[in-house]
Residue frames as a rotation matrix with the C-alpha (Angstrom) as fourth column:
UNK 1
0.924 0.259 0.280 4.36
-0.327 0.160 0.931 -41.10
0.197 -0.953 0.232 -105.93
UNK 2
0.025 -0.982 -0.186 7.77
-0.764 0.102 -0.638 -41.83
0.645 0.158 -0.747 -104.53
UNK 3
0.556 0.148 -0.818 8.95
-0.143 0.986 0.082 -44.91
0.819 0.071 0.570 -103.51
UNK 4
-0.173 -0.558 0.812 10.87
-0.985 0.105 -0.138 -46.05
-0.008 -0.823 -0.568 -99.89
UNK 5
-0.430 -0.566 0.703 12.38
-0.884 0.421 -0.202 -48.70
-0.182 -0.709 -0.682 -99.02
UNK 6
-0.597 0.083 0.798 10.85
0.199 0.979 0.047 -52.18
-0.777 0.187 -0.601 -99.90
UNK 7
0.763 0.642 -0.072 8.26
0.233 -0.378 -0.896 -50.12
-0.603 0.667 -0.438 -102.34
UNK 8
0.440 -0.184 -0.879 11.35
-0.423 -0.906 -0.023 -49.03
-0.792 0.382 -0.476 -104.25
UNK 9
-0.723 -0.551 0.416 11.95
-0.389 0.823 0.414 -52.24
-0.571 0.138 -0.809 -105.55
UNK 10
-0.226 0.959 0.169 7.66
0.970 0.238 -0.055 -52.70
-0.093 0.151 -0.984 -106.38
UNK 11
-0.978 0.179 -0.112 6.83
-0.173 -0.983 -0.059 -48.97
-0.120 -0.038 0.992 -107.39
UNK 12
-0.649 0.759 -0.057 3.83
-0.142 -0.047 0.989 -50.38
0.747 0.650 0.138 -109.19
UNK 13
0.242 0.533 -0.811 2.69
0.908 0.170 0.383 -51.61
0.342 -0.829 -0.443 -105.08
UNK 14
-0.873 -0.189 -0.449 2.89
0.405 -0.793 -0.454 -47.74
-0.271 -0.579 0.769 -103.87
UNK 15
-0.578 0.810 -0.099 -0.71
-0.403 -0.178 0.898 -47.53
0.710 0.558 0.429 -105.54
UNK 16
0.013 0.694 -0.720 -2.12
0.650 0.541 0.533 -49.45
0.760 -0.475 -0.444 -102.92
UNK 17
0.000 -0.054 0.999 -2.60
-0.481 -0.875 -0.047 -46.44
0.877 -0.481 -0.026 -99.89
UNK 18
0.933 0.098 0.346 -2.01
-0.356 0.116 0.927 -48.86
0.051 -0.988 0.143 -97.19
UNK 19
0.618 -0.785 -0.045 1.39
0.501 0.437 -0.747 -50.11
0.606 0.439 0.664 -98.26
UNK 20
-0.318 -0.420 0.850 2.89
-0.426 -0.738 -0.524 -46.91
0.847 -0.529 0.055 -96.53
UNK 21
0.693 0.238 0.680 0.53
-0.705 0.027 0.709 -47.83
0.151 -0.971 0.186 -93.45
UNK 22
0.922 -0.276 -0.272 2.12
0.342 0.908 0.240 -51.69
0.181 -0.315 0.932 -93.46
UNK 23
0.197 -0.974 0.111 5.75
0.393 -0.025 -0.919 -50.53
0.898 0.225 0.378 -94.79
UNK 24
-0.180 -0.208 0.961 5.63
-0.623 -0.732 -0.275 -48.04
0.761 -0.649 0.002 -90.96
UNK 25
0.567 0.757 0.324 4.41
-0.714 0.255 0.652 -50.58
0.411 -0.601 0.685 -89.00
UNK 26
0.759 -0.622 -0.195 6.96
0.601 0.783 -0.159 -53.42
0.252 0.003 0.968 -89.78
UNK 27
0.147 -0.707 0.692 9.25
0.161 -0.673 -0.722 -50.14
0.976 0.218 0.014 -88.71
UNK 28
0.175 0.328 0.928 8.02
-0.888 -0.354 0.293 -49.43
0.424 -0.876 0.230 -85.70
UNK 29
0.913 0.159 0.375 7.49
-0.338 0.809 0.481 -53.35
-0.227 -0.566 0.793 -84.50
UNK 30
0.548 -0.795 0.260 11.00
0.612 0.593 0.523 -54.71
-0.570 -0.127 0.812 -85.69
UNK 31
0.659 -0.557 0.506 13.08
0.049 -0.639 -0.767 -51.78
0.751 0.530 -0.394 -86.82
UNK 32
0.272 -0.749 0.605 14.81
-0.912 -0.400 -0.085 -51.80
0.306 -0.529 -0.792 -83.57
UNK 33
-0.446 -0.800 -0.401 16.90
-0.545 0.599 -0.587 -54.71
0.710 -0.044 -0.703 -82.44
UNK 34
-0.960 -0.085 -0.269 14.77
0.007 0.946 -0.324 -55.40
0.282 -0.313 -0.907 -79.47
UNK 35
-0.592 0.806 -0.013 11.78
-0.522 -0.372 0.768 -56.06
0.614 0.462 0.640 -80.32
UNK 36
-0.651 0.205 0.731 8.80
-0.696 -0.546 -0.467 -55.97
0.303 -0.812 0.498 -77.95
UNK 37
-0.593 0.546 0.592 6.81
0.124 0.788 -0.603 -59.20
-0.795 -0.285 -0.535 -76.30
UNK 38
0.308 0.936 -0.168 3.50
-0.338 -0.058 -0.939 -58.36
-0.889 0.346 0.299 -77.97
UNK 39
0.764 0.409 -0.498 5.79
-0.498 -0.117 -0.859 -58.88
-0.410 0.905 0.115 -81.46
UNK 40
-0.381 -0.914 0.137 8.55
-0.895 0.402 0.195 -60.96
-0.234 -0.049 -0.971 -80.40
UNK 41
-0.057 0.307 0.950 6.25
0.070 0.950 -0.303 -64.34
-0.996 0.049 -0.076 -80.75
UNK 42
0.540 0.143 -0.830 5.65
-0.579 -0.652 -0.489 -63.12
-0.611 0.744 -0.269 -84.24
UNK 43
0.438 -0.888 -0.137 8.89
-0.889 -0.451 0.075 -63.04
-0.129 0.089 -0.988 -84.90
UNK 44
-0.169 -0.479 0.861 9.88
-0.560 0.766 0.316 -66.24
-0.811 -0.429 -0.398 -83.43
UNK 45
0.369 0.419 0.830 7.29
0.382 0.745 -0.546 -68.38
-0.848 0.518 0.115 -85.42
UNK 46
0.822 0.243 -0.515 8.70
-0.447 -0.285 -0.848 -66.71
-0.353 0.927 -0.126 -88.49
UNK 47
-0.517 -0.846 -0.133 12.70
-0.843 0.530 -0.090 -67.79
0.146 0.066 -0.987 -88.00
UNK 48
-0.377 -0.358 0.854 11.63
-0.487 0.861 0.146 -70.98
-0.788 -0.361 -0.499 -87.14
UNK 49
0.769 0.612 0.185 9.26
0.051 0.230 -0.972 -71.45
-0.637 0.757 0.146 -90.37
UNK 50
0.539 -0.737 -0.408 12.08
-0.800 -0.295 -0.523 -69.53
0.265 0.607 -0.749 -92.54
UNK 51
-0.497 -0.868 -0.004 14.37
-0.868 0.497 -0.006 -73.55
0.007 0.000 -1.000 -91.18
UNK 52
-0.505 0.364 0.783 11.42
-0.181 0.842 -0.508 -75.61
-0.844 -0.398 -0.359 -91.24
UNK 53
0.482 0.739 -0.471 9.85
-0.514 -0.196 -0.835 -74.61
-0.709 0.645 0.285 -94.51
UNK 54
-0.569 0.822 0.026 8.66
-0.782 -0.550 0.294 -76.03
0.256 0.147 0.955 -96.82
UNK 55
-0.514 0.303 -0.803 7.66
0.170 0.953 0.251 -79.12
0.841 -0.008 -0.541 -95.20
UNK 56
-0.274 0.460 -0.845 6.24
0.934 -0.082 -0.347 -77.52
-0.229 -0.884 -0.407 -92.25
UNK 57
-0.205 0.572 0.794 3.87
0.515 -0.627 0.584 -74.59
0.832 0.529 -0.166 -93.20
UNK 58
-0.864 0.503 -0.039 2.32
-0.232 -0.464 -0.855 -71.37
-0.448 -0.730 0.517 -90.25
UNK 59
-0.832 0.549 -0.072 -0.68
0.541 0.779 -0.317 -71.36
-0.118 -0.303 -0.946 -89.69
UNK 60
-0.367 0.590 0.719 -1.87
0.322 -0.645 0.693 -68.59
0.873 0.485 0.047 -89.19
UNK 61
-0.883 0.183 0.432 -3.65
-0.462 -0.500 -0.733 -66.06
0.082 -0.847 0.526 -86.45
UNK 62
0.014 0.937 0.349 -6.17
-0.969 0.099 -0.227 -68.07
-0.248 -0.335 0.909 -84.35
UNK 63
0.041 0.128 -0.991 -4.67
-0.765 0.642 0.051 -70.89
0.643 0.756 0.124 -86.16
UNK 64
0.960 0.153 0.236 -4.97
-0.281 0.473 0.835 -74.36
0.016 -0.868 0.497 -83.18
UNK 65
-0.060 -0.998 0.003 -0.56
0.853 -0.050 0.519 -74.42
-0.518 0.034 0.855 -83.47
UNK 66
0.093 -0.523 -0.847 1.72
-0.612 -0.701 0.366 -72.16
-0.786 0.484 -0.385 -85.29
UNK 67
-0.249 -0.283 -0.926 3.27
-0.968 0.082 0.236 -74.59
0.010 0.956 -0.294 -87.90
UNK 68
0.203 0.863 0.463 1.70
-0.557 0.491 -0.670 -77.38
-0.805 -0.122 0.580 -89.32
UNK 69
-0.739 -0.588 -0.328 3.08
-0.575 0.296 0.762 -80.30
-0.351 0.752 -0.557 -91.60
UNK 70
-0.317 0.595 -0.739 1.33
-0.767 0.297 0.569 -82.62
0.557 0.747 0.362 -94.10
UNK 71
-0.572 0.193 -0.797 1.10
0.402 0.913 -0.067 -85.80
0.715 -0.359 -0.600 -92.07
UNK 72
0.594 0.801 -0.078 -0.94
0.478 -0.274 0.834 -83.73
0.647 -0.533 -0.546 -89.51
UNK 73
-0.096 -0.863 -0.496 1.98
0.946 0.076 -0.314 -83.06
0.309 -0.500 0.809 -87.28
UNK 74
0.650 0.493 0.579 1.80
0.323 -0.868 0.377 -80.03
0.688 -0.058 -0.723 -85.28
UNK 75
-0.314 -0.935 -0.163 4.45
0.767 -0.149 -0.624 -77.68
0.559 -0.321 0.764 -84.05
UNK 76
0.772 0.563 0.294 3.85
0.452 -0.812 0.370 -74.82
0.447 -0.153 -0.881 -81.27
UNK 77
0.272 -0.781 0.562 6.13
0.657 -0.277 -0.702 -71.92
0.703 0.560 0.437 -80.36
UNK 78
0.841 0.327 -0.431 7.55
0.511 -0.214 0.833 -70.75
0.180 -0.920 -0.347 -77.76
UNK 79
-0.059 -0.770 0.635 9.89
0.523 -0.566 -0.637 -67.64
0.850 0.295 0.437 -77.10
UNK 80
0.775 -0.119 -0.621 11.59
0.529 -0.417 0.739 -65.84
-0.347 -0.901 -0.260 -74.16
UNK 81
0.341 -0.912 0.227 14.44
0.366 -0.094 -0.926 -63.57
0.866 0.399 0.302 -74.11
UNK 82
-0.015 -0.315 -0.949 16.91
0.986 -0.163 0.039 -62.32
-0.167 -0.935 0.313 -71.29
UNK 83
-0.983 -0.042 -0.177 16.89
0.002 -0.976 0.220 -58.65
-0.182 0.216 0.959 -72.84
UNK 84
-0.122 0.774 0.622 13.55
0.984 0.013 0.177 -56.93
0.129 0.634 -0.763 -73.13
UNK 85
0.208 -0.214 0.954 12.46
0.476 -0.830 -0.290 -53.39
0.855 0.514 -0.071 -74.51
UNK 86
0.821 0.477 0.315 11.38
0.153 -0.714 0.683 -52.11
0.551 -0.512 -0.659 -70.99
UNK 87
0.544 -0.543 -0.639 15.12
0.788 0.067 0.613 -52.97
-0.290 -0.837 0.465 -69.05
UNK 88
0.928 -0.365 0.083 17.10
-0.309 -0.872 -0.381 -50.06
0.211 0.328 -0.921 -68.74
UNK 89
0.403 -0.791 -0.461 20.65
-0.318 0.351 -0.881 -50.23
0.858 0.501 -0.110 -68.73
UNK 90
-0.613 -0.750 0.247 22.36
-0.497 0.124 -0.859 -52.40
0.614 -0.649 -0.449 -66.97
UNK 91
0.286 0.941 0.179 19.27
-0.958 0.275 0.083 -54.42
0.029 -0.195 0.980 -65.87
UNK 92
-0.323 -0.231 0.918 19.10
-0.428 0.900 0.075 -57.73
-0.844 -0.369 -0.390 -64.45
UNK 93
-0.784 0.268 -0.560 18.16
-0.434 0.408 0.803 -60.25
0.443 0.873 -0.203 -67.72
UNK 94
0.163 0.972 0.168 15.04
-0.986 0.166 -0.004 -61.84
-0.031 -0.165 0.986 -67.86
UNK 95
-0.731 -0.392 0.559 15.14
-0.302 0.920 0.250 -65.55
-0.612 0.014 -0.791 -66.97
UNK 96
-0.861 0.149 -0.487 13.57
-0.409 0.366 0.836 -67.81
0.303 0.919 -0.254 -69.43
UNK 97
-0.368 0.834 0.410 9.65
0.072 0.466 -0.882 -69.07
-0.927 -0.295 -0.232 -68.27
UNK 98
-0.811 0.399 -0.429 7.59
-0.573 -0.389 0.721 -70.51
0.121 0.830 0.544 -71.02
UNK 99
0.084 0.835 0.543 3.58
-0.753 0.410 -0.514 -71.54
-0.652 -0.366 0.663 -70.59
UNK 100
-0.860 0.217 -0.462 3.12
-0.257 0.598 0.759 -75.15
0.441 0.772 -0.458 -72.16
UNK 101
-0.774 0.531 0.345 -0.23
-0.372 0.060 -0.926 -75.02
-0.513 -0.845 0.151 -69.96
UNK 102
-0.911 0.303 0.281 -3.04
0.401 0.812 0.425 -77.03
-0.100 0.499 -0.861 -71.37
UNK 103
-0.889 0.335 -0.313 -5.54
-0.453 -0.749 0.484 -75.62
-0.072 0.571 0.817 -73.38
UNK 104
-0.263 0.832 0.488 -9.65
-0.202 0.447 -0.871 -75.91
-0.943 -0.328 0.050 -73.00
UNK 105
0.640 0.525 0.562 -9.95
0.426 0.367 -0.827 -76.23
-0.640 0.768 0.011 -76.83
UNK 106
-0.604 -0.673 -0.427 -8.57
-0.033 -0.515 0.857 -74.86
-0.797 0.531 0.288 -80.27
UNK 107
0.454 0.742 -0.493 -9.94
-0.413 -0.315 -0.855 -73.49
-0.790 0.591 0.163 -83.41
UNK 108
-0.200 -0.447 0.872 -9.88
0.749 0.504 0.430 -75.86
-0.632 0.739 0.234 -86.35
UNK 109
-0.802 -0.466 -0.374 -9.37
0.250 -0.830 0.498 -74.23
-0.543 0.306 0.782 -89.70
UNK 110
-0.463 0.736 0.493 -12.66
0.771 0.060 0.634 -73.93
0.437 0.674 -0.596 -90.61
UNK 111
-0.753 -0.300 0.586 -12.87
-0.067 -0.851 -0.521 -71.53
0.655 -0.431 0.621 -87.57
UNK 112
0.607 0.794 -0.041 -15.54
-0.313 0.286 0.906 -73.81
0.731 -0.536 0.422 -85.66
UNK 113
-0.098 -0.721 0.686 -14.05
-0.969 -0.088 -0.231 -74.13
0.228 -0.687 -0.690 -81.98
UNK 114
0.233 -0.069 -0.970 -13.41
0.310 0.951 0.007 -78.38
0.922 -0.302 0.243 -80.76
UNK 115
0.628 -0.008 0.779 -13.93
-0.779 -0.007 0.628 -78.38
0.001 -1.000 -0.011 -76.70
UNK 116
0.861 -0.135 -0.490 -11.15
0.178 0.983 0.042 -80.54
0.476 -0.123 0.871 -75.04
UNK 117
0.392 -0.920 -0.003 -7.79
-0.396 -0.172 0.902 -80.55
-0.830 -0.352 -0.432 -72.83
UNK 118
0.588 -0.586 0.558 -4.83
0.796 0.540 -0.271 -80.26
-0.142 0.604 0.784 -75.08
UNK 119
-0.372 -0.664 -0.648 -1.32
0.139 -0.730 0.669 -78.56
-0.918 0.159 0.364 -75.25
UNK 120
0.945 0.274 0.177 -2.55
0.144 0.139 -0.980 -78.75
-0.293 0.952 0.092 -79.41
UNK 121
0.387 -0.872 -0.302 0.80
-0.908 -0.416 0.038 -79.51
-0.159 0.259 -0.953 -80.13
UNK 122
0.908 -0.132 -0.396 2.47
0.208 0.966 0.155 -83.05
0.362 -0.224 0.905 -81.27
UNK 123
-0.309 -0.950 0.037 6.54
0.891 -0.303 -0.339 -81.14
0.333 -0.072 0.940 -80.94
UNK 124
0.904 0.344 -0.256 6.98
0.418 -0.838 0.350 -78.29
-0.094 -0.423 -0.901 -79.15
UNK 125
-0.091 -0.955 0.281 9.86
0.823 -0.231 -0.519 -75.61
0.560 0.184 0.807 -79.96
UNK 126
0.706 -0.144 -0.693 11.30
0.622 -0.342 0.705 -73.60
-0.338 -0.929 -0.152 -77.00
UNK 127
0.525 -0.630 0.572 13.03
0.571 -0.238 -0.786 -70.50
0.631 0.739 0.234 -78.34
UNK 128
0.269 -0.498 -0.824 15.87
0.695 -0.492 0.524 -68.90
-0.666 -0.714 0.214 -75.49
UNK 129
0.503 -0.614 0.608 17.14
0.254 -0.568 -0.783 -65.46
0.826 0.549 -0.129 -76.92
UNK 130
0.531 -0.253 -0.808 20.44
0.731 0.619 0.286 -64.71
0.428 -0.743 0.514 -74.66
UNK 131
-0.205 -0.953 0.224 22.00
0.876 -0.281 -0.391 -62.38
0.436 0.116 0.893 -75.16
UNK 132
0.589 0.729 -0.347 22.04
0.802 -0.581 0.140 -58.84
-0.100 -0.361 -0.927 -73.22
UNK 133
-0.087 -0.848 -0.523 24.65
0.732 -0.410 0.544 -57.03
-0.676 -0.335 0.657 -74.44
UNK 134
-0.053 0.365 -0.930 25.02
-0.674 -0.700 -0.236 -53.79
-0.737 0.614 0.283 -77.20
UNK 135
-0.941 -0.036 -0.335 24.92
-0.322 0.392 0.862 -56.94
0.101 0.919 -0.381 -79.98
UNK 136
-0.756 0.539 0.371 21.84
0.198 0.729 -0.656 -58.05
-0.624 -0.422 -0.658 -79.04
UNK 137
-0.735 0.307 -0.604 19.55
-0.635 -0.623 0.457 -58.47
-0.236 0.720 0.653 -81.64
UNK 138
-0.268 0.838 0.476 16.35
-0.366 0.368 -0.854 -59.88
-0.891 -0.403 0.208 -81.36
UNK 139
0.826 0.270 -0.494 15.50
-0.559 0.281 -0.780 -60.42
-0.072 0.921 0.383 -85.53
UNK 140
-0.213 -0.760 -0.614 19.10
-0.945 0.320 -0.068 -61.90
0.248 0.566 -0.786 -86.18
UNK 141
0.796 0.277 -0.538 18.37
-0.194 0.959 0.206 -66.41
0.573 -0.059 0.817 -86.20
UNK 142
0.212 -0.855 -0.473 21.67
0.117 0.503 -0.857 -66.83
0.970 0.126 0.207 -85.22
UNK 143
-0.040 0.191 0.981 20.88
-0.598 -0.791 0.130 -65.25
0.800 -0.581 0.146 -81.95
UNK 144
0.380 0.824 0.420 18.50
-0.862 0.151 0.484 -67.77
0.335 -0.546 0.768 -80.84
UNK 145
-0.876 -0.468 0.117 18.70
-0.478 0.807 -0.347 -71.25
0.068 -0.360 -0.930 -78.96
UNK 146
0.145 0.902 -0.407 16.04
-0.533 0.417 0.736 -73.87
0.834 0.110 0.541 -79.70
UNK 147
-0.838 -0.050 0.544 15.05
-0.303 0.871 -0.386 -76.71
-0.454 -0.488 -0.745 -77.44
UNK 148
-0.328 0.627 -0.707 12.83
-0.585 0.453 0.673 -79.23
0.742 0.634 0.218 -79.61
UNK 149
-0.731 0.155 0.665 10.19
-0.662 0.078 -0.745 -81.35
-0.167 -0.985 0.046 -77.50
UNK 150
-0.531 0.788 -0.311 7.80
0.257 0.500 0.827 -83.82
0.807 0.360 -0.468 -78.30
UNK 151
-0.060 0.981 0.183 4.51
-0.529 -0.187 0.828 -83.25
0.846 -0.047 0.531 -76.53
UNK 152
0.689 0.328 -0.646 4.79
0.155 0.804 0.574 -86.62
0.708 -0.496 0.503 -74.44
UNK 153
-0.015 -0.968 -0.249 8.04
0.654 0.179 -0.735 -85.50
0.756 -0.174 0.631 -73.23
UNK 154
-0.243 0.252 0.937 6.54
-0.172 -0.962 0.214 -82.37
0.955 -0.109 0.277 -71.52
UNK 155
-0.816 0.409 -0.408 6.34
0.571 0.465 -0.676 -82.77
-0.087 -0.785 -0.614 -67.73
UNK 156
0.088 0.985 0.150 2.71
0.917 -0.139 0.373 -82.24
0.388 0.105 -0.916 -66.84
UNK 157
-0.292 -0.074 -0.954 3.67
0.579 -0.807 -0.115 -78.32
-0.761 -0.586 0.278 -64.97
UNK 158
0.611 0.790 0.056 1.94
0.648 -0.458 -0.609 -74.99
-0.455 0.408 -0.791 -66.78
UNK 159
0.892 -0.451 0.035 4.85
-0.398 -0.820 -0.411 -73.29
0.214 0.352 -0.911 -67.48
UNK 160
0.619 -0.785 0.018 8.72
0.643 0.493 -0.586 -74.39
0.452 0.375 0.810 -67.95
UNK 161
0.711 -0.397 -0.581 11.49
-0.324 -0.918 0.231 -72.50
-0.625 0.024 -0.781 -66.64
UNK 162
0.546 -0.644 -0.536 15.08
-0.792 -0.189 -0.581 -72.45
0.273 0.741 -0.613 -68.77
UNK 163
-0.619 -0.708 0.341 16.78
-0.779 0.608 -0.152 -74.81
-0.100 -0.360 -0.928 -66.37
UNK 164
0.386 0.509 0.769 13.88
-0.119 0.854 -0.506 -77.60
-0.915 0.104 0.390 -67.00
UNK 165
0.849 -0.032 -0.527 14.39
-0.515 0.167 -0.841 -76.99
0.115 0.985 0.126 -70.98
UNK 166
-0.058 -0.992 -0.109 18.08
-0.890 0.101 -0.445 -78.33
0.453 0.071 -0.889 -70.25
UNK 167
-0.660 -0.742 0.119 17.32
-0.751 0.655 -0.077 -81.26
-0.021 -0.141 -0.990 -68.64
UNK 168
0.175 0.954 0.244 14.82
-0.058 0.257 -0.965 -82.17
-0.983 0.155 0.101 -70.91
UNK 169
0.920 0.297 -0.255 16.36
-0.128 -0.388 -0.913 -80.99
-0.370 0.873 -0.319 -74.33
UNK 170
-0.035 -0.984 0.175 19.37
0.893 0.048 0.448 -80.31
-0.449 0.172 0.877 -76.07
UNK 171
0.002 -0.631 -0.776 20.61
0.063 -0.775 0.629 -76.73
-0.998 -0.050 0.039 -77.19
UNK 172
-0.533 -0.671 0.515 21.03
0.732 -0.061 0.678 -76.06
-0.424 0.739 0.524 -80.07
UNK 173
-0.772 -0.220 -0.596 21.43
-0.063 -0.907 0.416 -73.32
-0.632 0.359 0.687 -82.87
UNK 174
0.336 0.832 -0.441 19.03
-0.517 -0.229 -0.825 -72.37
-0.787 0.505 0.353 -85.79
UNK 175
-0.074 -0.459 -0.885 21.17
-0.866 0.469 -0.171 -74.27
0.494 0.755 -0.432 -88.33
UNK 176
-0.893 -0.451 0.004 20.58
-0.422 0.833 -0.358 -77.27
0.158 -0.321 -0.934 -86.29
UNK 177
-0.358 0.927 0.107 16.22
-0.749 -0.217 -0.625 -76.80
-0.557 -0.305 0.773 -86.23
UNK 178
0.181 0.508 -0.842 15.52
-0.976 0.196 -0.091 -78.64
0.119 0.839 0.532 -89.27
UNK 179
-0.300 -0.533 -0.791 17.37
-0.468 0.805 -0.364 -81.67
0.831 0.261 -0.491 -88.75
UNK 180
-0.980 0.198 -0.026 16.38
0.072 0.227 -0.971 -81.98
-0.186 -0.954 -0.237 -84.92
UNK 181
-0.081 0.938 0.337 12.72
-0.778 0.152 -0.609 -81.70
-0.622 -0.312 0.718 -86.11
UNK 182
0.115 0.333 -0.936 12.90
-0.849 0.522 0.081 -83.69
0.516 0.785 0.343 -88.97
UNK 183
-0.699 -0.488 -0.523 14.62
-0.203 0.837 -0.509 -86.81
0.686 -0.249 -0.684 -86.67
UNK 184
-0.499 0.770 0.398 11.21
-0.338 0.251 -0.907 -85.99
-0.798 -0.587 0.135 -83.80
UNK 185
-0.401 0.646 -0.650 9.16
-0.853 -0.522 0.006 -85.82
-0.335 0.557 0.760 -86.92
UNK 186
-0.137 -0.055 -0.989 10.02
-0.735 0.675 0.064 -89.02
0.664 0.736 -0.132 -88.12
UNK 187
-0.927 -0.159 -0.339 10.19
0.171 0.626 -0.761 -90.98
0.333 -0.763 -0.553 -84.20
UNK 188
-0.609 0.788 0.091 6.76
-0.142 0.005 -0.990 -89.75
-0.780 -0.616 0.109 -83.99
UNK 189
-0.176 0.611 -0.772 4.90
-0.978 -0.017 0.209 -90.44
0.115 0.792 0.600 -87.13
């Protein structure tokens, strides 16, 4: 059986007949620079795990947040970008709107649902992707622009635009995630 691309490294995983299915998929959904809503959130929660790990762990699909630290702490994600797949060239950018609307329940991890209002979130991360030009590149970290939140900090509206995150947050880069959560992490515990 011949081997491609991440299998050619793992020949002994080209036995498994979905491997091909997965190895096309992860092609299709982020093989191209900008990659589409439905798999941009994905995406997001992975970079931000891949500067928060390993003290702050995903969750998982269905999980009641995205990333989730020992002390209980709970982190949810949130991602916009000004470039998306459908603009043709030369297209206005997308401005930045993210839902922090409140939520009638969440599934704990036992997968039994808990009725209640709640953003389920103690920190909230606000990812901006800016760029719209031919560099734009939707997988690269270095791309993005966080705004870190605490929960309490959140005015009480369903949805955020970019110009609230700013005068609510600070900016800043993926090299700068870890340290800005660890410093909420600690002011809220």
């Amino acid at each position: 059986m011949r081997s491609v691309g991440f299998f050619y490294a793992f020949p002994q995983l080209m036995t498994q007949s979905w491997l091909p299915i997965i190895e096309r998929l992860a092609r299709r959904l982020y093989g191209s620079p900008i990659v589409r809503n439905s798999a941009r959130g994905e995406l997001v929660e992975e970079i931000v795990a891949t500067a928060l790990e390993p003290e702050w762990q995903l969750t998982g699909d269905w999980g009641e947040c995205d990333l989730k630290h020992p002390s209980g702490l709970r982190i949810q994600v949130k991602q916009s970008a000004a470039r998306q797949s459908w603009h043709s060239p030369g297209a206005q950018p997308s401005r930045g709107h993210f839902s922090t609307a409140y939520k009638t329940g969440r599934y704990e991890s036992d997968g039994s649902w808990t009725s209640g209002r709640s953003r389920n979130a103690d920190i909230f991360i606000f990812a901006w992707h800016p760029l719209c030009d031919e560099d734009t590149d939707h997988r690269d970290p270095l791309q993005w622009r966080f705004f870190v939140i605490g929960e309490r900090a959140l005015p009480e509206q369903a949805s955020l635009s970019l110009a609230t995150l700013r005068r609510h947050a600070e900016e800043i880069g993926y090299g700068e995630l870890r340290s800005v959560v660890e410093m909420m992490t600690k002011a809220i515990a």
